[in-house]
C-alpha positions in Angstrom: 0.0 0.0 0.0 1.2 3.7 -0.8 1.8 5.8 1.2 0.2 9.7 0.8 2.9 12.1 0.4 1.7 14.9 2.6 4.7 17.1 1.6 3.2 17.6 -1.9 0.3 18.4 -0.2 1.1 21.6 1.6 3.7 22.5 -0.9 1.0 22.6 -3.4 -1.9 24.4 -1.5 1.0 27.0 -0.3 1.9 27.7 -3.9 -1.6 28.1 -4.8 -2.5 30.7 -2.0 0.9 32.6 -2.9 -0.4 33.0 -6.2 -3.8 33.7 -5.2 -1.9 36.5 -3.4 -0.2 37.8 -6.3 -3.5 37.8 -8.6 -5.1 40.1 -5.7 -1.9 42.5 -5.7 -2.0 42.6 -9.7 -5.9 43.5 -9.3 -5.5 46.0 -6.9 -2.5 48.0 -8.5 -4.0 47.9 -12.0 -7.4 49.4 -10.3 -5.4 52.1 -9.3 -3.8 52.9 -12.2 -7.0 54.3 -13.4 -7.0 57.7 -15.1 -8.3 60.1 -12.9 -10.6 62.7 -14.2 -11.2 65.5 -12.0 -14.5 66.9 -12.1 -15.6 70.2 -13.0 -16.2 72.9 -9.8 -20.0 73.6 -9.0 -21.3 76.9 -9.4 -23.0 78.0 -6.8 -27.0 78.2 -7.2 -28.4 81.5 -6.3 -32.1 82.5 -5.5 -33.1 85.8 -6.0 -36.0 87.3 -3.8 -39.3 88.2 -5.1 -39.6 91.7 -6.5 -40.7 93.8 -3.8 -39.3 97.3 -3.1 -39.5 100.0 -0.1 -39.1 103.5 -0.8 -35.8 105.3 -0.1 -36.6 108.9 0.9 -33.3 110.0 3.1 -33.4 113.6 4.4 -31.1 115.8 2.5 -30.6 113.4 -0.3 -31.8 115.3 -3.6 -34.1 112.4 -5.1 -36.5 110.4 -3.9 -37.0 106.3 -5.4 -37.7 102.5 -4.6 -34.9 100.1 -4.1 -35.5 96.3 -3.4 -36.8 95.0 0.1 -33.2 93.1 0.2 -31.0 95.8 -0.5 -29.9 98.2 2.4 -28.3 101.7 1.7 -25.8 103.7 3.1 -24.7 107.3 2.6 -21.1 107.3 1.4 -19.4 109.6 4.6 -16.7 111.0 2.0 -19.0 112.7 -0.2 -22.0 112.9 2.0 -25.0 113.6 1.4 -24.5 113.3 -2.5 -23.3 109.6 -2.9 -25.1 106.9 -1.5 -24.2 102.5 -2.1 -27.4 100.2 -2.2 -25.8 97.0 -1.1 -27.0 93.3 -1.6 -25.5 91.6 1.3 -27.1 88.3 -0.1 -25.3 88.0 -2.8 -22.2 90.4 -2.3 -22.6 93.1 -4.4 -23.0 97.2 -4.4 -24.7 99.7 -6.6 -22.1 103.3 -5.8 -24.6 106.0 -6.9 -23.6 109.4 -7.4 -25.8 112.4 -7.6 -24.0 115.7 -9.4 -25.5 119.2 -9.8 -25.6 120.4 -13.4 -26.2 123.8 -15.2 -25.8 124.9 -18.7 -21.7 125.4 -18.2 -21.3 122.0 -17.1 -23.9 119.8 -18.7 -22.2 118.8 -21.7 -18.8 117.9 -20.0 -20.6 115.8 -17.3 -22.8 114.2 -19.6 -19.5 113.0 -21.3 -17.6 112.2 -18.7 -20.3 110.2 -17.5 -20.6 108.2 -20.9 -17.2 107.8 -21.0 -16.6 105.6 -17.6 -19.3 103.7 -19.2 -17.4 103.1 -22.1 -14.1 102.6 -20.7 -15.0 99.1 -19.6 -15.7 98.5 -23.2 -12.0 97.2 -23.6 -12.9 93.8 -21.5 -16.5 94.1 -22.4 -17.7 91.6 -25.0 -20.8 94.0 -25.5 -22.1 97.1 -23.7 -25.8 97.9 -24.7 -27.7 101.1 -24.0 -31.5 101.1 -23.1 -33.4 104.1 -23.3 -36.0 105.7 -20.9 -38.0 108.7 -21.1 -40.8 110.2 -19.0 -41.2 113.6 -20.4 -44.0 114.2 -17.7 -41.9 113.8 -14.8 -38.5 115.3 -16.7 -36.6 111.7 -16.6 -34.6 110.8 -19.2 -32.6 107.2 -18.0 -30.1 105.1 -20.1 -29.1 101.9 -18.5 -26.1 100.1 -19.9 -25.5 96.3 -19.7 -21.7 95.2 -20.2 -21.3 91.7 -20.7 -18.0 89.2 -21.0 -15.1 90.2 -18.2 -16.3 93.9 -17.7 -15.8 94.5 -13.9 -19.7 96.2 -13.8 -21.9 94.5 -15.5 -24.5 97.5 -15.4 -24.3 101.1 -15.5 -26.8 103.5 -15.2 -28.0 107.2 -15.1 -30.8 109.2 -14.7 -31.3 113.2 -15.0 -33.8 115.7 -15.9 -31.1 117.4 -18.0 -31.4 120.4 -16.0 -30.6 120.3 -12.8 -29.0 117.4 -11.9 -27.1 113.9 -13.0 -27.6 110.6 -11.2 -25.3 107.9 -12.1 -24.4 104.2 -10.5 -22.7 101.0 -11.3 -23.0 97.8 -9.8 -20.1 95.5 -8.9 -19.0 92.5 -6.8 -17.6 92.4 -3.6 -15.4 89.2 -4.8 -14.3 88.3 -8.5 -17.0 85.7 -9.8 -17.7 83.8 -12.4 -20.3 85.9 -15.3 -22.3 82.7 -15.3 -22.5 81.8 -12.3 -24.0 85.2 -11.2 -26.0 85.9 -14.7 -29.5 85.1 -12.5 -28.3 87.9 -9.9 -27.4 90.4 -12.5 -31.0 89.9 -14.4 -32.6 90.7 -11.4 -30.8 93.5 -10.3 -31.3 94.6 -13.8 -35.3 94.5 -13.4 -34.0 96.8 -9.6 -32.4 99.3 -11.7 -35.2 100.2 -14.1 -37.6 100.1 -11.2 -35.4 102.7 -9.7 -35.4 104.9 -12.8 -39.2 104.6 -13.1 -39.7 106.0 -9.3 -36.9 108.7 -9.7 -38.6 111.8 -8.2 -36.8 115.4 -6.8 -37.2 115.2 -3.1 -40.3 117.7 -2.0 
């Protein structure tokens, strides 16, 4: 009768579970030799609040007109009481408003001045385009501008009665951002702006 050879025994089942080992080793380095893709950032979502507006009536300020319910304003101390910010803390931004007294010496100077810090973006500005408002009974004559691409204000305004005065602002960011990821903020500070224009009033 033979005898089992019980060294053949464990030598083979040890060589199979060294190999075994191996073949999990191989697995495991190739499965991390995977190309990595990394994955694009995400923009943030932003909200805007409903439409709703308060009136902003300061004492001493020349005009009277409604600013949105989420925006707070403060007088600028430098150049008090003739420039005032309306700030979005929501979403980190700042219309600088500036109010300028005009006569029939001046007019034409300001007025271009005033066009031309519009237009100076226009060197990083994809586009700028110019709305027109008039209200002829209430002497207001408005242009709001809307730079897009890399401008550093996406909107510009002013408003004036061409006599008396010139009220100009432009909107920027506290932080550099992305155009598209702030696009939905900037239409609806848009629809702000022309609500302002159309309650422009002297203060009585």
């Amino acid at each position: 009768m033979k005898k089992k050879n019980k060294t053949a025994g464990i030598s083979y089942h040890y060589g199979f579970g060294i190999l075994l080992f191996i073949l999990l080793i191989l697995l495991t380095i190739e499965g991390c030799r995977q190309d990595y893709v990394p994955k694009p950032d995400g923009q943030l979502r932003i909200d805007p609040h409903p439409a709703t507006y308060k009136p902003f009536d300061r004492e001493g300020f020349p005009l009277t007109f409604e600013i949105s319910q989420s925006a707070q304003t403060v007088i600028d101390s430098l150049h008090s009481p003739a420039w005032i910010n309306v700030i979005y803390p929501r979403y980190n931004a700042t219309i600088y408003c500036s109010y300028i007294n005009i006569n029939k010496k001046n007019r034409d100077r300001i007025f271009a001045e005033s066009k031309e810090l519009v237009y100076r973006h226009g060197i990083k500005a994809e586009e700028i385009r110019a709305q027109l408002y008039e209200n002829p009974e209430q002497q207001v004559y408005a242009t709001l501008y809307s730079l897009s691409g890399n401008s550093a204000t996406p909107l510009q305004f002013t408003v004036t009665d061409s006599i008396h005065y010139l009220f100009r602002g432009a909107l920027y960011f506290d932080t550099p951002v992305q155009k598209d990821s702030v696009a939905p903020v900037v239409e609806y500070i848009t629809q702000d702006i022309a609500h302002l224009i159309e309650t422009v009033q002297p203060q009585k």
